[in-house]
C-alpha positions in Angstrom: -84.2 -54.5 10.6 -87.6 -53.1 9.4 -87.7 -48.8 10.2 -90.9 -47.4 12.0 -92.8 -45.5 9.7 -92.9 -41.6 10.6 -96.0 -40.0 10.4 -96.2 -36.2 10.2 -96.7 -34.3 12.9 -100.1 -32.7 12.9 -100.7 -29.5 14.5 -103.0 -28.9 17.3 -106.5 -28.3 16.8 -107.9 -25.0 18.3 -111.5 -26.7 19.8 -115.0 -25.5 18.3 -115.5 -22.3 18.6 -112.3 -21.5 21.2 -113.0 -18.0 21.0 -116.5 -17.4 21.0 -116.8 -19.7 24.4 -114.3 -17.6 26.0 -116.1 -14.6 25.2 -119.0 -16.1 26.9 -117.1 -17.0 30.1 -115.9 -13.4 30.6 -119.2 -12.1 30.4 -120.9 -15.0 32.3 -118.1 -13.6 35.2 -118.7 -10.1 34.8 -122.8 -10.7 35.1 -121.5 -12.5 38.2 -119.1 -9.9 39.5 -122.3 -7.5 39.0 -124.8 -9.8 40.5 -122.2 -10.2 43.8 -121.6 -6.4 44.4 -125.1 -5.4 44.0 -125.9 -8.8 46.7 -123.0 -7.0 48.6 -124.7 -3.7 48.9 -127.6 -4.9 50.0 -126.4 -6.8 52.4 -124.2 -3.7 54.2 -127.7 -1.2 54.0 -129.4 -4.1 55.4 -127.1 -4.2 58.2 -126.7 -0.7 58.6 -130.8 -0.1 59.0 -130.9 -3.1 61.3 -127.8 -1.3 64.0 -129.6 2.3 62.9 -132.8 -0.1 64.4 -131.1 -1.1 67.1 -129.8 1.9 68.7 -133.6 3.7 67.9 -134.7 0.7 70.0 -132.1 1.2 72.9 -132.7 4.9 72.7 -136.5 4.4 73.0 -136.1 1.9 75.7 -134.1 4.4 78.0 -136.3 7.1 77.5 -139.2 5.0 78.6 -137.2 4.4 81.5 -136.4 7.8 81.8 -140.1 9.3 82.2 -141.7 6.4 83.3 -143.2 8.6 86.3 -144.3 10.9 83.7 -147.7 10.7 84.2 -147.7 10.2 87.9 -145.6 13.5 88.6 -147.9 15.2 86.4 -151.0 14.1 88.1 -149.7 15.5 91.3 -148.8 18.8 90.4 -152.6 19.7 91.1 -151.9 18.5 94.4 -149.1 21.1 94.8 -151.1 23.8 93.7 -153.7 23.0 96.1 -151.0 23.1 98.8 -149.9 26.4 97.6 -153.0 27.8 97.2 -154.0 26.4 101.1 -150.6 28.1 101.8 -151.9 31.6 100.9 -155.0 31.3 102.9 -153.2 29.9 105.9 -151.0 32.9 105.6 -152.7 35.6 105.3 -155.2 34.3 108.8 -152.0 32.7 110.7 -148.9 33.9 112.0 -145.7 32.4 110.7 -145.3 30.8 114.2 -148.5 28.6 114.0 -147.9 25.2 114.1 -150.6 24.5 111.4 -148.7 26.4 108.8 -145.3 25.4 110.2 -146.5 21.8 109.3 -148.2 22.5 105.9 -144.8 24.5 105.0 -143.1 21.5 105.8 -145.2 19.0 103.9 -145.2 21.4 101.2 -141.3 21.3 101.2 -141.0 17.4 101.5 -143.1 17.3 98.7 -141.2 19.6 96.0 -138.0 17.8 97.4 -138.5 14.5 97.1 -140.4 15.2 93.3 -137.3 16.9 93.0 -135.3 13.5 93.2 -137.1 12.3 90.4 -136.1 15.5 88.5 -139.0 17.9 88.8 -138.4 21.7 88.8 -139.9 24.6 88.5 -139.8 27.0 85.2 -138.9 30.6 86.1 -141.4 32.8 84.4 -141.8 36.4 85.5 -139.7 38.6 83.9 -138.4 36.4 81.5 -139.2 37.0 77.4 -142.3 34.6 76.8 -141.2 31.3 75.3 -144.0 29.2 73.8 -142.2 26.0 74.6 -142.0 26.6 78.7 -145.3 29.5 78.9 -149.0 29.6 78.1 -150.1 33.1 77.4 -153.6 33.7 78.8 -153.6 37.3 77.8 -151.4 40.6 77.1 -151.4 43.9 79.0 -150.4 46.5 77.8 -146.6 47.6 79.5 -144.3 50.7 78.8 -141.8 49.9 81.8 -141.4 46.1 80.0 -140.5 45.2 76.5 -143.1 43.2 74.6 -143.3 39.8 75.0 -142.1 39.8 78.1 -144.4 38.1 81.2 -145.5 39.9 83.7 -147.5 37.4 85.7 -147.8 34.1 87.1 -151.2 32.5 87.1 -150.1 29.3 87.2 -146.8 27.8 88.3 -145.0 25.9 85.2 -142.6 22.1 85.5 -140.4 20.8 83.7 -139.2 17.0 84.1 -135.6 16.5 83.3 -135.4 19.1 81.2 -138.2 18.7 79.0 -141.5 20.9 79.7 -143.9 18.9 82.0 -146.7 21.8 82.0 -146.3 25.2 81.0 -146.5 28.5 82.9 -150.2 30.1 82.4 -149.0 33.9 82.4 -149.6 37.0 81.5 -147.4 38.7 78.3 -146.7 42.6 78.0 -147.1 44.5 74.8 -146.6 48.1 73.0 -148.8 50.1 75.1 -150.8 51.6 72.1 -150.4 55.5 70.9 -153.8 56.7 72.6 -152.7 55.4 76.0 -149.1 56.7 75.3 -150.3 60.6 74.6 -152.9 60.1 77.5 -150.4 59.0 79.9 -148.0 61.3 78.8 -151.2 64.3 79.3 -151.6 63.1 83.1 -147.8 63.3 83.5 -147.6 66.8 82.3 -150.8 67.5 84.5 -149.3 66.3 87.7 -146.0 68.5 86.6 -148.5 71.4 86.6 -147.6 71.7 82.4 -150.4 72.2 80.0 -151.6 68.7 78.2 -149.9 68.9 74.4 -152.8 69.4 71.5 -152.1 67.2 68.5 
């Protein structure tokens, strides 16, 4: 009976450059890793502008909505101060019992009310401290029973639409009466009083 031969047992080869292809591997993943999380933040601000876009878009859209009588509310607040103004002169030649003005009063009153609807009122002016945003200053007076800055006349009636200034109110602003008018005014006092005028 013939024996098998036995042939020693050889030990695994490591293949070619084992190591070096590993090394590669890892850094082929981590340029990969790199290359996904940069792709990644991209894609979230990309996102994030287009809902930032979206919501600008809505927001736009519902103002537009919002004052899309704009223009047409403005145009016909001439037309109210031509009432007003026809108003004054019926007033001061009619009696509050006259029909006519009993009727333009009315029209008058429609008008502000229904514009009202839409969200038209009117900016309070006199007495108030001047606010650029809601007044137009058409000139100061001198005023020592006001602070400055303060408005002492109407000269035109101011809007505002929803909140937001349609036109301004034209008025007129107090300020420091100066020091000659002061000591001048304070001679006439003393005058009336019967007092002798103080010498500087």
């Amino acid at each position: 009976m013939s024996k098998k031969k036995r042939y020693p047992r050889r030990e695994e080869e490591e293949p070619e450059g084992g190591a070096g292809e590993q090394a590669a591997r890892s850094e082929g993943a981590a340029d990969l890793q790199e290359e996904r999380d940069d792709l990644l933040g991209r894609l979230q601000r990309v996102s994030a502008d287009y809902m930032n876009y979206q919501k600008r878009v809505q927001r736009d859209i519902a103002q537009a909505r919002e004052f899309a009588n704009e223009e047409l509310i403005k145009a016909l607040l001439g037309v109210l101060d031509d009432m007003e103004r026809a108003l004054e002169a019926a007033r001061a030649n009619h009696s509050s019992d006259d029909p006519l003005l009993q009727g333009m009063v009315l029209v008058h009153d429609k008008t502000l009310e229904t514009l009202g609807k839409f969200g038209l009122e009117r900016t309070e002016a006199v007495g108030r401290p001047f606010d650029p945003d809601e007044h137009s200053a058409m000139m100061q007076e001198p005023a020592s029973d006001h602070p400055p800055q303060t408005v002492l006349r109407e000269l035109q009636k101011g809007y505002r639409l929803k909140g937001r200034t349609l036109r301004p109110s034209a008025v007129t602003v107090s300020k420091a009466p100066e020091e000659d008018e002061s000591q001048e005014q304070q001679d006439q006092e003393q005058e009336e009083q019967g007092d002798p005028p103080t010498d500087e």
